[in-house]
Backbone as XML, in Angstrom:
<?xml version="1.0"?>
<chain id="A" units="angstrom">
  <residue number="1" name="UNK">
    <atom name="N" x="49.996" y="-9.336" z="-57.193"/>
    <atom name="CA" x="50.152" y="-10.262" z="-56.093"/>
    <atom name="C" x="48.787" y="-10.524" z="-55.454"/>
  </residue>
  <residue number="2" name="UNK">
    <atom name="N" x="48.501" y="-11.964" z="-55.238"/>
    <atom name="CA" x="47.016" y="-12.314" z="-55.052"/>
    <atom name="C" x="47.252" y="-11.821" z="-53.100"/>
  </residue>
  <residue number="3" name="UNK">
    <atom name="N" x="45.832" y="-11.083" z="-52.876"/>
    <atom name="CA" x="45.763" y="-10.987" z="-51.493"/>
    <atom name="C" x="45.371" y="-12.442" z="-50.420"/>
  </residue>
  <residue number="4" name="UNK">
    <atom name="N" x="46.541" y="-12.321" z="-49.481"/>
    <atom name="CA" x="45.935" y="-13.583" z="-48.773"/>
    <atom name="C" x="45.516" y="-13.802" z="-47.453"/>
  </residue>
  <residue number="5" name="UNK">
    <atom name="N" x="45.278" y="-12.218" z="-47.499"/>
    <atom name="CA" x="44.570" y="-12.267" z="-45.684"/>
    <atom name="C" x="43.316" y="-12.637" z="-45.920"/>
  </residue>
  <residue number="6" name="UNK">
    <atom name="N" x="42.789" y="-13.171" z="-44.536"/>
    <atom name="CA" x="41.459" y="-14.160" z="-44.358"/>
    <atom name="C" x="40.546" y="-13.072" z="-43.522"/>
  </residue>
  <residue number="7" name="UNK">
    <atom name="N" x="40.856" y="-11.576" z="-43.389"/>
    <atom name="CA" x="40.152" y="-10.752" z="-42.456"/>
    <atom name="C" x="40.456" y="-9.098" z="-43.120"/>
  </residue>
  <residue number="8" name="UNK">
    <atom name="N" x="39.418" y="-8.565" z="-43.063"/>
    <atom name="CA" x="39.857" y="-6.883" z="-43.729"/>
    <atom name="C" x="39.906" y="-6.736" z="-42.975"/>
  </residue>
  <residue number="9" name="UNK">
    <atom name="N" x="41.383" y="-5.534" z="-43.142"/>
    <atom name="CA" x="41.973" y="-4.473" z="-42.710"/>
    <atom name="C" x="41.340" y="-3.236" z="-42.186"/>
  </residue>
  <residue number="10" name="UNK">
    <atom name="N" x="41.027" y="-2.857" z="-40.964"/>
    <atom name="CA" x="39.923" y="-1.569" z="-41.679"/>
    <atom name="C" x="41.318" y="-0.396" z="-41.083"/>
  </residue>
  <residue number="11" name="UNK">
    <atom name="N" x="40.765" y="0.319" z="-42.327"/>
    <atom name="CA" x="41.745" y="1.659" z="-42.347"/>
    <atom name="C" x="41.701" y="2.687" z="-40.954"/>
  </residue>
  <residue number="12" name="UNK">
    <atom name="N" x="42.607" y="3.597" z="-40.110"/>
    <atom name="CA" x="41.964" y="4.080" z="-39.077"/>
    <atom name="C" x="41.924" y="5.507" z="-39.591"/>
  </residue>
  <residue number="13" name="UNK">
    <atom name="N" x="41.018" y="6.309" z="-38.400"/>
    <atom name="CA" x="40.736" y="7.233" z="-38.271"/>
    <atom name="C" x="41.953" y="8.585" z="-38.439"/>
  </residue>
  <residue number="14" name="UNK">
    <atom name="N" x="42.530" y="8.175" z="-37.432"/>
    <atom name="CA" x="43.768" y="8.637" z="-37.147"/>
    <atom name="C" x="44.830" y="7.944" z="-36.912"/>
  </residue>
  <residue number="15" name="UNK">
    <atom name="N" x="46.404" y="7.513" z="-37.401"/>
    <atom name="CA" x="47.314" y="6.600" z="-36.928"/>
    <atom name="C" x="48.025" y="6.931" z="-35.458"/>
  </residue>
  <residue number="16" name="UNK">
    <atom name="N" x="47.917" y="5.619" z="-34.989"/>
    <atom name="CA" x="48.624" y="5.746" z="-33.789"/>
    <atom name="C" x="50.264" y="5.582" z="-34.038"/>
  </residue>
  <residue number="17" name="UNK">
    <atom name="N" x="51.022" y="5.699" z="-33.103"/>
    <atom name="CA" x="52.329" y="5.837" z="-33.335"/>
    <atom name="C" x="52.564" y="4.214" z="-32.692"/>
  </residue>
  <residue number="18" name="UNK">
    <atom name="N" x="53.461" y="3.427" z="-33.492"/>
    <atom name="CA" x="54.431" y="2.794" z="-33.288"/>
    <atom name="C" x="55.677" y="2.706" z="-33.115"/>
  </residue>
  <residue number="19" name="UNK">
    <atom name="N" x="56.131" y="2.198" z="-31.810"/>
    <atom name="CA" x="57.297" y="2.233" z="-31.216"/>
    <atom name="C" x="58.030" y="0.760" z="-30.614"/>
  </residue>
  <residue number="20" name="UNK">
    <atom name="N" x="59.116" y="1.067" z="-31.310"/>
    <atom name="CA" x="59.764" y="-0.553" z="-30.584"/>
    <atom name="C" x="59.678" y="-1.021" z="-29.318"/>
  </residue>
  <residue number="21" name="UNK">
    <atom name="N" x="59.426" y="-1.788" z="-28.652"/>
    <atom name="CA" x="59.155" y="-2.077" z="-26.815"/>
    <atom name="C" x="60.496" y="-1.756" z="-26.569"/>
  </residue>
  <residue number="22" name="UNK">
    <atom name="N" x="61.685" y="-2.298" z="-26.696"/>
    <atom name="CA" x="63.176" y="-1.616" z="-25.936"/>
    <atom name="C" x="63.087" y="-0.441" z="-25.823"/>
  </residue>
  <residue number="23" name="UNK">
    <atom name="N" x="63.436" y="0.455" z="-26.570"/>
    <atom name="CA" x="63.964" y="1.645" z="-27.255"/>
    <atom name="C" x="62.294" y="2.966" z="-26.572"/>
  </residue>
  <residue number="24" name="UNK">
    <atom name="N" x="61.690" y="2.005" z="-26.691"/>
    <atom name="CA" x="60.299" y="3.432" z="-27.211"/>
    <atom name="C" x="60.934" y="4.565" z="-28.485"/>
  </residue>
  <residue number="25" name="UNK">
    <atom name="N" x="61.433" y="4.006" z="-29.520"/>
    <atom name="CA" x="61.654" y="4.949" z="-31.012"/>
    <atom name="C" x="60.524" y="4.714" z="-31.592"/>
  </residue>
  <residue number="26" name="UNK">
    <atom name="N" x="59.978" y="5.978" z="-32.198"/>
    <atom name="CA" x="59.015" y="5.777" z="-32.781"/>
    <atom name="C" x="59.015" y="5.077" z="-34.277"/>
  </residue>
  <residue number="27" name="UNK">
    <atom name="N" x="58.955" y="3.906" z="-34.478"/>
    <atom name="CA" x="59.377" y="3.727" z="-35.991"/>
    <atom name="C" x="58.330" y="3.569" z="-37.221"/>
  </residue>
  <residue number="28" name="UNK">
    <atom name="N" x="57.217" y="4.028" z="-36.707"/>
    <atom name="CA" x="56.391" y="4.620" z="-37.767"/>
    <atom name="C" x="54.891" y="4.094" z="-37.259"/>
  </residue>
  <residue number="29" name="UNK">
    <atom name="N" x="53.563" y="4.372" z="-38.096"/>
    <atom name="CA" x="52.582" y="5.082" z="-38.106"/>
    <atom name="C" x="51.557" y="3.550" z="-38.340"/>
  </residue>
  <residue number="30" name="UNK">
    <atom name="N" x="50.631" y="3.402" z="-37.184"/>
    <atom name="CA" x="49.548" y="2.210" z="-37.602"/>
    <atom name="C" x="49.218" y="2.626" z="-38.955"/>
  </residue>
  <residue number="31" name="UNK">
    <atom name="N" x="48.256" y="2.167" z="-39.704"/>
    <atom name="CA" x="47.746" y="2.408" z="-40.659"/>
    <atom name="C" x="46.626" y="1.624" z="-41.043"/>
  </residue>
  <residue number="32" name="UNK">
    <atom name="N" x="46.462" y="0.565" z="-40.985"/>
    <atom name="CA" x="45.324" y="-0.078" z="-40.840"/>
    <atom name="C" x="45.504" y="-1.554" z="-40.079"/>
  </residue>
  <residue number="33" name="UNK">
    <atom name="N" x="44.415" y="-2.284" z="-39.591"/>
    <atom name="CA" x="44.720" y="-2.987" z="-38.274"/>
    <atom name="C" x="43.586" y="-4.243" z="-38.596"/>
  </residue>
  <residue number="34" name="UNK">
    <atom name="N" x="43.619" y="-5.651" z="-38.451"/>
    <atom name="CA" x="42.994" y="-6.675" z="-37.730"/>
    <atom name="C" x="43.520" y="-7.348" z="-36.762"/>
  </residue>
  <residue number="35" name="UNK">
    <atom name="N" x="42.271" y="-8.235" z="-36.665"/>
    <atom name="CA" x="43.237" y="-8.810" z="-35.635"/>
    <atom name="C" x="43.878" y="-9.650" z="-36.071"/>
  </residue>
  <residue number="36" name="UNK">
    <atom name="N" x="44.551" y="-10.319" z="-36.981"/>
    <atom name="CA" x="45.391" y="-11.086" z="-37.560"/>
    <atom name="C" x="46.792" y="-9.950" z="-37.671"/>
  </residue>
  <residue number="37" name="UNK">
    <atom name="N" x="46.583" y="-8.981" z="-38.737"/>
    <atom name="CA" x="47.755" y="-8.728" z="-38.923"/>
    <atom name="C" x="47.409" y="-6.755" z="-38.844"/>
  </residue>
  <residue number="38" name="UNK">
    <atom name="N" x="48.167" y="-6.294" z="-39.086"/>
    <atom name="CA" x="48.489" y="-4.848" z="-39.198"/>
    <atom name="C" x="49.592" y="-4.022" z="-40.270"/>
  </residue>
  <residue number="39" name="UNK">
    <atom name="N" x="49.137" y="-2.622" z="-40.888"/>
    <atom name="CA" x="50.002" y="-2.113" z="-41.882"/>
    <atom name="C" x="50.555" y="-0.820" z="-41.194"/>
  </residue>
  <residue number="40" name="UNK">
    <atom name="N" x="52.376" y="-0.842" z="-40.754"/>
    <atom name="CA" x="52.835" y="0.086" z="-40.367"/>
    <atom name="C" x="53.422" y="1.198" z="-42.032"/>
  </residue>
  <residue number="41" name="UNK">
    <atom name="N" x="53.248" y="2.270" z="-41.449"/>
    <atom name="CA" x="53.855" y="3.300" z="-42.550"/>
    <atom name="C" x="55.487" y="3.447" z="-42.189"/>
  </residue>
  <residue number="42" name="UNK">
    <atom name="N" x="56.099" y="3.678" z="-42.413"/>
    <atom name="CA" x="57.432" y="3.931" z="-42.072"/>
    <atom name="C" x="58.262" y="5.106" z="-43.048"/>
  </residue>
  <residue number="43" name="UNK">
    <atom name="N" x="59.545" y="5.581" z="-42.311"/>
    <atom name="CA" x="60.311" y="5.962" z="-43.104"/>
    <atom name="C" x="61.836" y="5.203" z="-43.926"/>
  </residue>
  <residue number="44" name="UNK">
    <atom name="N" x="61.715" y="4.241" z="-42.878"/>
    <atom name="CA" x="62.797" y="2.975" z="-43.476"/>
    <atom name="C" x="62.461" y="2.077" z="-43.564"/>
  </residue>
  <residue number="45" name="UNK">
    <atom name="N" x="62.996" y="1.615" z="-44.328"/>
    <atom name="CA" x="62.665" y="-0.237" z="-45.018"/>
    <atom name="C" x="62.522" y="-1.112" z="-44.151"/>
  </residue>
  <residue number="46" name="UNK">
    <atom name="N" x="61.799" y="-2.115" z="-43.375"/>
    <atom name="CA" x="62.029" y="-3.300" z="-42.468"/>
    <atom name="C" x="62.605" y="-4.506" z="-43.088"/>
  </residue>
  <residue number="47" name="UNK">
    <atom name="N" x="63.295" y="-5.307" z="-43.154"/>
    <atom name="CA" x="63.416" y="-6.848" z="-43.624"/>
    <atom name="C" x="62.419" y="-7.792" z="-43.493"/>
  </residue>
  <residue number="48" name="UNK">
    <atom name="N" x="61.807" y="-8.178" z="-44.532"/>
    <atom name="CA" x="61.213" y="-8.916" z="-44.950"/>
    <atom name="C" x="61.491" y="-10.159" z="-44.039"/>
  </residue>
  <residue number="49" name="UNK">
    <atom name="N" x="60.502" y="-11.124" z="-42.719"/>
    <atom name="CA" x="60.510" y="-11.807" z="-41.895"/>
    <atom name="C" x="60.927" y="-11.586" z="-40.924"/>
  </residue>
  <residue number="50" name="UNK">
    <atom name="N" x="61.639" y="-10.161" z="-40.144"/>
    <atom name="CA" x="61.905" y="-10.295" z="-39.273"/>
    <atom name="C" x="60.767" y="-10.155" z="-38.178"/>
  </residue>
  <residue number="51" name="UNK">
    <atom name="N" x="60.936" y="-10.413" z="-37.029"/>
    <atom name="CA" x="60.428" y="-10.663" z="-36.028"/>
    <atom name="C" x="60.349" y="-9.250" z="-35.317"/>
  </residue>
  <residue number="52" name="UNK">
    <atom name="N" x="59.335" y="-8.245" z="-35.199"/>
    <atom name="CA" x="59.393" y="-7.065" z="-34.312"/>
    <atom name="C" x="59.065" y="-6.981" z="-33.051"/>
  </residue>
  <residue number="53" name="UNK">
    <atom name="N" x="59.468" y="-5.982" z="-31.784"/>
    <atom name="CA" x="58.904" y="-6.218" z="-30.764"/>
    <atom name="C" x="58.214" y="-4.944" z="-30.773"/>
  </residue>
  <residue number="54" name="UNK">
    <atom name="N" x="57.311" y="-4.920" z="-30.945"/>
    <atom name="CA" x="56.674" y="-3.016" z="-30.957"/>
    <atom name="C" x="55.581" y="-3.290" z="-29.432"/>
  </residue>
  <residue number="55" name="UNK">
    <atom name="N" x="55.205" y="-1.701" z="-29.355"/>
    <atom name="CA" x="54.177" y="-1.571" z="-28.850"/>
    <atom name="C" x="53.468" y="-0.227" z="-29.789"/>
  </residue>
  <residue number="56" name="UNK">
    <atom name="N" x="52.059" y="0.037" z="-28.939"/>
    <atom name="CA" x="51.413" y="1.353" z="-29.911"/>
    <atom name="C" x="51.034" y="2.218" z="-28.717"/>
  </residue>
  <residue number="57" name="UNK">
    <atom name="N" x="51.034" y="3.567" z="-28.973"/>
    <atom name="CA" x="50.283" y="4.089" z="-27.596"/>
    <atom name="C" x="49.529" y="4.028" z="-28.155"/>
  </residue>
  <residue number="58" name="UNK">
    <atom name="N" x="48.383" y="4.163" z="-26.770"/>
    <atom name="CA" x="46.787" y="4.033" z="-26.606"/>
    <atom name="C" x="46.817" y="5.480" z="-26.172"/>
  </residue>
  <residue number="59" name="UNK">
    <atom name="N" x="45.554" y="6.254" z="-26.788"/>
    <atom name="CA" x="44.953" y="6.946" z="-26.589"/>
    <atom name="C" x="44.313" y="6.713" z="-25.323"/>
  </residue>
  <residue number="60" name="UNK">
    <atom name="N" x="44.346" y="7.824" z="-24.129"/>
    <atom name="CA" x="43.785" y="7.637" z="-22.906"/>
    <atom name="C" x="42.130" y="7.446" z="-22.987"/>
  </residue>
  <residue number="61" name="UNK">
    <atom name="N" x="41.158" y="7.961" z="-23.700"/>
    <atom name="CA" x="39.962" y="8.165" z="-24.014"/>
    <atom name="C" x="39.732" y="6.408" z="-25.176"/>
  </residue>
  <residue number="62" name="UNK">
    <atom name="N" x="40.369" y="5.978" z="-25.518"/>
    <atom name="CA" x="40.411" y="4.429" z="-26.391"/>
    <atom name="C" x="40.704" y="3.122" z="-25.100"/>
  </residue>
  <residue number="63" name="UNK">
    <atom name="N" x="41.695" y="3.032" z="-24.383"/>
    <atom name="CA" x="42.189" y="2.308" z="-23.121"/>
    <atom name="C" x="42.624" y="2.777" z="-21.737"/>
  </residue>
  <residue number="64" name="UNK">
    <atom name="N" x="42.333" y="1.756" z="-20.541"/>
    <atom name="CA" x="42.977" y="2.631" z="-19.428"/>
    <atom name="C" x="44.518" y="1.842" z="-19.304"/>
  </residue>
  <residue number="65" name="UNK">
    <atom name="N" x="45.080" y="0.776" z="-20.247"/>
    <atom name="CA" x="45.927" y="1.012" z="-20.647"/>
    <atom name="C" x="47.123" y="1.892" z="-21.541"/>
  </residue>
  <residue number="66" name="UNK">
    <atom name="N" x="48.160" y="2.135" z="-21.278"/>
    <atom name="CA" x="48.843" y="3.371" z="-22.255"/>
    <atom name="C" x="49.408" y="2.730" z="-23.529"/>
  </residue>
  <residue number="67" name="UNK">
    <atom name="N" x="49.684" y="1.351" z="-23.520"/>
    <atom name="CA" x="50.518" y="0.747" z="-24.478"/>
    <atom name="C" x="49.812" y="-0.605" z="-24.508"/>
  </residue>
  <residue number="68" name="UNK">
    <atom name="N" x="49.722" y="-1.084" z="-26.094"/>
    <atom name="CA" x="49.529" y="-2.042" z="-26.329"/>
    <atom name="C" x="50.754" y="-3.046" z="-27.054"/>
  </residue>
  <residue number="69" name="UNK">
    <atom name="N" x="51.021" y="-3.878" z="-26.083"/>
    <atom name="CA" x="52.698" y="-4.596" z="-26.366"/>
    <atom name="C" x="52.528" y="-5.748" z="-27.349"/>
  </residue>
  <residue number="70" name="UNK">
    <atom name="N" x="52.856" y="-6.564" z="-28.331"/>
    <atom name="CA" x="52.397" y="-7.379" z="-29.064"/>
    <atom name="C" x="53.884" y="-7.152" z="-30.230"/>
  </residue>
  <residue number="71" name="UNK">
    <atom name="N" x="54.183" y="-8.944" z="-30.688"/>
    <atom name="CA" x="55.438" y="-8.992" z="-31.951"/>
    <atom name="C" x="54.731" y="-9.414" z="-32.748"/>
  </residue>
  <residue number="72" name="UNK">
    <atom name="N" x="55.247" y="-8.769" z="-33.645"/>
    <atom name="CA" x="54.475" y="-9.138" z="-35.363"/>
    <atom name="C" x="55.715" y="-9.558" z="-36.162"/>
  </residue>
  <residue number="73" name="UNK">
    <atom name="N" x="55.376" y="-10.295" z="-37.364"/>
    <atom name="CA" x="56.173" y="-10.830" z="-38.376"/>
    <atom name="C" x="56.391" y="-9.703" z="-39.555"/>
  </residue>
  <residue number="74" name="UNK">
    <atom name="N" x="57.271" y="-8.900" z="-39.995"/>
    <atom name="CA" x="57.259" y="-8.445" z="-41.178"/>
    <atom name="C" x="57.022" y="-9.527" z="-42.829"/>
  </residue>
  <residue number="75" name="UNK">
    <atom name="N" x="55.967" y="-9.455" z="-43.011"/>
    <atom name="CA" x="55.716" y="-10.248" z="-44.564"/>
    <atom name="C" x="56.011" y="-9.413" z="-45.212"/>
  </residue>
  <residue number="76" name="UNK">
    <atom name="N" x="56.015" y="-8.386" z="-45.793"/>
    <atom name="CA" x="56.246" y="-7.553" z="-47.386"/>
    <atom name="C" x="56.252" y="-6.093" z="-46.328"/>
  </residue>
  <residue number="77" name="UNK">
    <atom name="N" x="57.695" y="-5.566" z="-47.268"/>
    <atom name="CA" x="57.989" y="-4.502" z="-47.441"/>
    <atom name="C" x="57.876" y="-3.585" z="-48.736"/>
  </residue>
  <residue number="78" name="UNK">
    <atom name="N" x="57.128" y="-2.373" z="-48.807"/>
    <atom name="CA" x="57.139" y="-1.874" z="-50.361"/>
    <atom name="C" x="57.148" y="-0.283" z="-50.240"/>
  </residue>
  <residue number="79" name="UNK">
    <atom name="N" x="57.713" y="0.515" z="-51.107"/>
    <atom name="CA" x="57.460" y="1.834" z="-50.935"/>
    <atom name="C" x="55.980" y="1.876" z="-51.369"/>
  </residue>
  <residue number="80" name="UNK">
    <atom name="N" x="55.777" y="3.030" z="-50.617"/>
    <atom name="CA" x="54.083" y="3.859" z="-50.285"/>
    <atom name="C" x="53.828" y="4.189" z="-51.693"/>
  </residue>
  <residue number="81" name="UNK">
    <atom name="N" x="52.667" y="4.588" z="-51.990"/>
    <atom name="CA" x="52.596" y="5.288" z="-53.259"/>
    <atom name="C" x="53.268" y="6.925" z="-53.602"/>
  </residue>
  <residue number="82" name="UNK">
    <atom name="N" x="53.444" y="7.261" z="-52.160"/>
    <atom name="CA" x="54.116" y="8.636" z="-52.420"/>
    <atom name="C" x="55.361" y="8.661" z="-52.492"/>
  </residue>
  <residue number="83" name="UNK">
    <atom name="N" x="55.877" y="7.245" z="-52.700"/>
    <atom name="CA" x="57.410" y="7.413" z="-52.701"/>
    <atom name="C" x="58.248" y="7.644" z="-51.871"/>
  </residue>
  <residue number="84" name="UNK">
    <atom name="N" x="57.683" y="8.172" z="-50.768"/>
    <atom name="CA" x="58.572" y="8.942" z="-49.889"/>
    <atom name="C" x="58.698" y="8.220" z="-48.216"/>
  </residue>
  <residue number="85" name="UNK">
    <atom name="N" x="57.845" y="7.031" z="-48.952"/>
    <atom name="CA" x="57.695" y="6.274" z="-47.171"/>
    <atom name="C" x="57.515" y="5.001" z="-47.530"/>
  </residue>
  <residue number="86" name="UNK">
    <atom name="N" x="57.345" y="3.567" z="-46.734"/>
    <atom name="CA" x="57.671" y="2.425" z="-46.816"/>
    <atom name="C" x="56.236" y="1.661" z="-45.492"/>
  </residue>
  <residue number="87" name="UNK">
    <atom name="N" x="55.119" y="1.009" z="-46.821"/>
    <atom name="CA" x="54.143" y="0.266" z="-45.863"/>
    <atom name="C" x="54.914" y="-1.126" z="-45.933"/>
  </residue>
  <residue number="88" name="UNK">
    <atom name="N" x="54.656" y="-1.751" z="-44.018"/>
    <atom name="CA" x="55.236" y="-2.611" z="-43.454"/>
    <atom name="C" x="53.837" y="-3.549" z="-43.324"/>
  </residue>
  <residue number="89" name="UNK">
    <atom name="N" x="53.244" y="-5.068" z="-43.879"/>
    <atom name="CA" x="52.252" y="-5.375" z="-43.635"/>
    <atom name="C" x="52.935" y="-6.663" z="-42.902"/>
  </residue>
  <residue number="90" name="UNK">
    <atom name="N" x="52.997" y="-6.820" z="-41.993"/>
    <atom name="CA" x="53.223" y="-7.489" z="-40.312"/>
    <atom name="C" x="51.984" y="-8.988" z="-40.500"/>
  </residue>
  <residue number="91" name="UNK">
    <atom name="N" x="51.917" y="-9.660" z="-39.854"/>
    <atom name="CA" x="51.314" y="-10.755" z="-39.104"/>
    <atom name="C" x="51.534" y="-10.320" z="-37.810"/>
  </residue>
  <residue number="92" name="UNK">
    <atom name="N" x="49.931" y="-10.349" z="-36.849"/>
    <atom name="CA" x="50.507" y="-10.480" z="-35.385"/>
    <atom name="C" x="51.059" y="-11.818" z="-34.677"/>
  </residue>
  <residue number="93" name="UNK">
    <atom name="N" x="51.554" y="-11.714" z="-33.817"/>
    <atom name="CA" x="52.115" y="-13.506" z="-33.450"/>
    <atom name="C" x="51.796" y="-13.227" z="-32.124"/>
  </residue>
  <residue number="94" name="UNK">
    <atom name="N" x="50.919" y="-13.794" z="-30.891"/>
    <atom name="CA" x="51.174" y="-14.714" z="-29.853"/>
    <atom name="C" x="50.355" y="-13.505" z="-29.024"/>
  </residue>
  <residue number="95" name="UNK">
    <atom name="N" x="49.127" y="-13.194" z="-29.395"/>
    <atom name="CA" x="48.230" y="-12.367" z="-28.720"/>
    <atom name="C" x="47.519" y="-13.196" z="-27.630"/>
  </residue>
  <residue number="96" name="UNK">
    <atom name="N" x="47.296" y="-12.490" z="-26.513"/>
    <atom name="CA" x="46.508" y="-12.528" z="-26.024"/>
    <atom name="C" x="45.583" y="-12.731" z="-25.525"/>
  </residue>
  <residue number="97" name="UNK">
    <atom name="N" x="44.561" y="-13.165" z="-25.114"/>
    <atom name="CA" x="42.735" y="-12.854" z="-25.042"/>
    <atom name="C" x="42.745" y="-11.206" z="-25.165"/>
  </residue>
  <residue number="98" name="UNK">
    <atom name="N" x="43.210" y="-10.873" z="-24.285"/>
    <atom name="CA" x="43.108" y="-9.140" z="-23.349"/>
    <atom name="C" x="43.738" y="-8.645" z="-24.695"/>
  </residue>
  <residue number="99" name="UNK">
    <atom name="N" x="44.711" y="-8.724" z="-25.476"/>
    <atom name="CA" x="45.434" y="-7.900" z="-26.074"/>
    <atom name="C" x="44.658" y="-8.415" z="-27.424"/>
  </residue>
  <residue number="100" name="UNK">
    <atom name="N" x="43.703" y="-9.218" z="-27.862"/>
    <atom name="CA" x="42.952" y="-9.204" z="-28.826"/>
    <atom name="C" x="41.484" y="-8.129" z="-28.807"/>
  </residue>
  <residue number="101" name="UNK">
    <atom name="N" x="41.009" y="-8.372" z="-27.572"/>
    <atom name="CA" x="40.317" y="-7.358" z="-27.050"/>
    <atom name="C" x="40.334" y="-6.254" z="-27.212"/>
  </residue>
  <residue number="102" name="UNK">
    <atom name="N" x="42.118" y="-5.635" z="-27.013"/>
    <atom name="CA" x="42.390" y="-4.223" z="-27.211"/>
    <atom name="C" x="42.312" y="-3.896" z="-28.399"/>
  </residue>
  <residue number="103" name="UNK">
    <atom name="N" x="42.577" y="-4.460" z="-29.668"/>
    <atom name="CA" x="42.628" y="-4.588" z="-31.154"/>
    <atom name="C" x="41.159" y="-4.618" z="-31.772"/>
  </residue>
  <residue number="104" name="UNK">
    <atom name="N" x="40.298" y="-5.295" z="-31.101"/>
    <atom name="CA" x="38.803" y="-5.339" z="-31.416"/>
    <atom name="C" x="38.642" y="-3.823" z="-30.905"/>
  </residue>
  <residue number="105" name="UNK">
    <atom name="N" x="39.160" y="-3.337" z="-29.973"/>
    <atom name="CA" x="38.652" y="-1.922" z="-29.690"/>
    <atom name="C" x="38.972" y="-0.776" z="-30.651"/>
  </residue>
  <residue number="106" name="UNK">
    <atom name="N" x="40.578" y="-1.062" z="-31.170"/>
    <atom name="CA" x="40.740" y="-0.360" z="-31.222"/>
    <atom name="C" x="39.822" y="-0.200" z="-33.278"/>
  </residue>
  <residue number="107" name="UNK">
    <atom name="N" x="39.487" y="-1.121" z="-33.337"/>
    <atom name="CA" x="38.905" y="-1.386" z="-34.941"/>
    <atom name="C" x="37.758" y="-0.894" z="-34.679"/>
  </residue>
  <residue number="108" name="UNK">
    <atom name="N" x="37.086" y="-1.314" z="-33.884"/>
    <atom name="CA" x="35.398" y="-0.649" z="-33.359"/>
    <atom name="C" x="35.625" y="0.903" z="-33.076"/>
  </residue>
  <residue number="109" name="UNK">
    <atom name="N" x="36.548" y="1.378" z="-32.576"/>
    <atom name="CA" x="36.691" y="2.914" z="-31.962"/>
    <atom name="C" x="37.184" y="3.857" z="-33.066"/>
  </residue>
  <residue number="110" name="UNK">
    <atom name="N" x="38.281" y="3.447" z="-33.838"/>
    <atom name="CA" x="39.035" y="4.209" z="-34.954"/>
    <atom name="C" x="38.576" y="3.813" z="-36.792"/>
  </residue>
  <residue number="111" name="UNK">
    <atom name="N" x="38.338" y="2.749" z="-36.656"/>
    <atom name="CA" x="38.262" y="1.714" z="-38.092"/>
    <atom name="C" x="37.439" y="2.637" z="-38.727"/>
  </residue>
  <residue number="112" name="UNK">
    <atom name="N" x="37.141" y="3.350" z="-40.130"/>
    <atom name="CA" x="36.400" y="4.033" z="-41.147"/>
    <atom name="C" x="35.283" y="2.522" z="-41.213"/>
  </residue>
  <residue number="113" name="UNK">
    <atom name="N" x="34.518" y="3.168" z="-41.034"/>
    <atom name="CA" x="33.196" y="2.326" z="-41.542"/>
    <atom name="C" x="33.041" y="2.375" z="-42.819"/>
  </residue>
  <residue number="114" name="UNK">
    <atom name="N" x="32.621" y="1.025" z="-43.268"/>
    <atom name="CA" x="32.934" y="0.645" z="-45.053"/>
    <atom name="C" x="31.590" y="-0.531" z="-45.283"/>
  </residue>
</chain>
């Protein structure tokens, strides 16, 4: 499958936890981040287009915000290479200035330099 993002991904340091905005359930693990789109890890499958409402905690020492709120599009669902988990690669939809900001931070603060 030809790649068709227009921006690398950079992988993080450590994953932050993702959690639905209703609920606060944690439903799985950043994994790598632009500002266009983002790759959640999961333990269950998402549907392919749906519409998510997540947020991520922020590390207190990363923002003096606690949560970064933002809906993404599920594009492709696939099991992980370990079989045992499910990467979610999202589109973000309807950011911000401020909440693009937070995403530039959080790529500058966590992102593996490559």
């Amino acid at each position: 499958m030809r790649d068709k993002r227009k921006l690398k991904r950079r992988h993080l340091i450590y994953y932050l936890h993702v959690q639905e905005r209703s609920s606060g359930t944690t439903i799985g693990y950043l994994v790598d981040i632009s500002t266009e789109g983002i790759m959640i890890m999961t333990e269950d499958p998402i549907a392919v287009g749906s519409v998510l409402e997540l947020k991520i905690l922020l590390e207190s020492e990363l923002s003096a915000k606690q949560y970064l709120y933002f809906d993404a599009k599920a594009l492709r669902c696939e099991k992980s290479i370990n079989g045992t988990s499910y990467d979610i690669g999202c589109k973000l939809l309807h950011l911000s200035p401020e909440d693009f900001r937070e995403i530039e931070m959080i790529i500058e603060e966590l992102g593996f330099r490559d």
